[in-house]
C-alpha positions as CSV (number, residue, x, y, z in Angstrom):
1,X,5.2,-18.0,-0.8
2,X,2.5,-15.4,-1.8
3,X,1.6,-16.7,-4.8
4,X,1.0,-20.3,-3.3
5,X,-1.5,-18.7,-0.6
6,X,-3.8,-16.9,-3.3
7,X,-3.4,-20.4,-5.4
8,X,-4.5,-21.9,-2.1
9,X,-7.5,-19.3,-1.3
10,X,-8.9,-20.3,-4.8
11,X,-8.8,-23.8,-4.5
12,X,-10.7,-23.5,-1.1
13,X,-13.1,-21.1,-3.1
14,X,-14.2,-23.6,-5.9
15,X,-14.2,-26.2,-3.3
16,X,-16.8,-24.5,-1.1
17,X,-18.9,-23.3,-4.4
18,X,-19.0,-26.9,-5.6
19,X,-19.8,-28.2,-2.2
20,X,-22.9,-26.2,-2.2
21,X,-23.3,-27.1,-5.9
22,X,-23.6,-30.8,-4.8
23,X,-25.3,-30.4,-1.7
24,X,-28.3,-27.9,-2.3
25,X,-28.1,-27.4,-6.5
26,X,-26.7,-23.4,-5.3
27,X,-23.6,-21.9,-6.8
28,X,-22.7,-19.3,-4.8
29,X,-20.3,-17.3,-7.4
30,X,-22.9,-17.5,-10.1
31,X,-25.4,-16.0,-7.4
32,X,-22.9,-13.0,-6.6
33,X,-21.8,-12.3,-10.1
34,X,-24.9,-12.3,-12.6
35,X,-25.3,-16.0,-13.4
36,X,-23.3,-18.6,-15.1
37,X,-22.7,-17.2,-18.0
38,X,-21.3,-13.7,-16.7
39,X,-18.3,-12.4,-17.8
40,X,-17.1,-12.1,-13.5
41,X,-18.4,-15.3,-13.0
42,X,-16.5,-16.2,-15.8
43,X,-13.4,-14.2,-14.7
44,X,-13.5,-16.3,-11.2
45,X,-14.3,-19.8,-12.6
46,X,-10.9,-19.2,-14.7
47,X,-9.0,-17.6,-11.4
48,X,-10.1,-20.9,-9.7
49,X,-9.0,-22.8,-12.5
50,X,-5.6,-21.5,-12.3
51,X,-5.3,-21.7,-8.8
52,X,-5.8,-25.1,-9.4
53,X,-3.6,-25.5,-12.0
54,X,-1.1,-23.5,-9.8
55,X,-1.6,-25.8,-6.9
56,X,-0.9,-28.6,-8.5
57,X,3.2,-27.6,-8.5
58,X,2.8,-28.4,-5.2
59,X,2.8,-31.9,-5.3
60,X,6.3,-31.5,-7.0
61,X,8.4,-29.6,-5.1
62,X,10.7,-30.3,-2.6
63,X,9.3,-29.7,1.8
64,X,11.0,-26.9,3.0
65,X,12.5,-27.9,6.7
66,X,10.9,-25.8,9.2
67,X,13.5,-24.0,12.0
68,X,11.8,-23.9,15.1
């Protein structure tokens, strides 16, 4: 599903921004949007927290069986 991709594309954003966060003090999506307290950086910090959010459905629904 579409919508499970983009949820997934988020996740793997904040991920990689908090992995440099940890690692070398850097985060990336403050750098590209204007700082922390931007209203983009705000805008993505919310779209990864809803992908998150999203993501978590996940967990709860049925595996589809794969035809080969």
């Amino acid at each position: 599903m579409l919508t499970d991709r983009i949820a997934l594309a988020l996740v793997v954003v904040g991920a990689l921004n908090w992995l440099l966060v940890g690692l070398f003090r850097f985060d990336l999506v403050a750098s590209l949007f204007g700082g922390s307290d931007s209203m983009l950086s705000r805008i993505v910090y919310s779209l990864v927290g809803l992908g998150g959010l999203w993501s978590l459905s996940l967990f709860f629904r049925p595996r589809e069986a794969k035809v080969d």
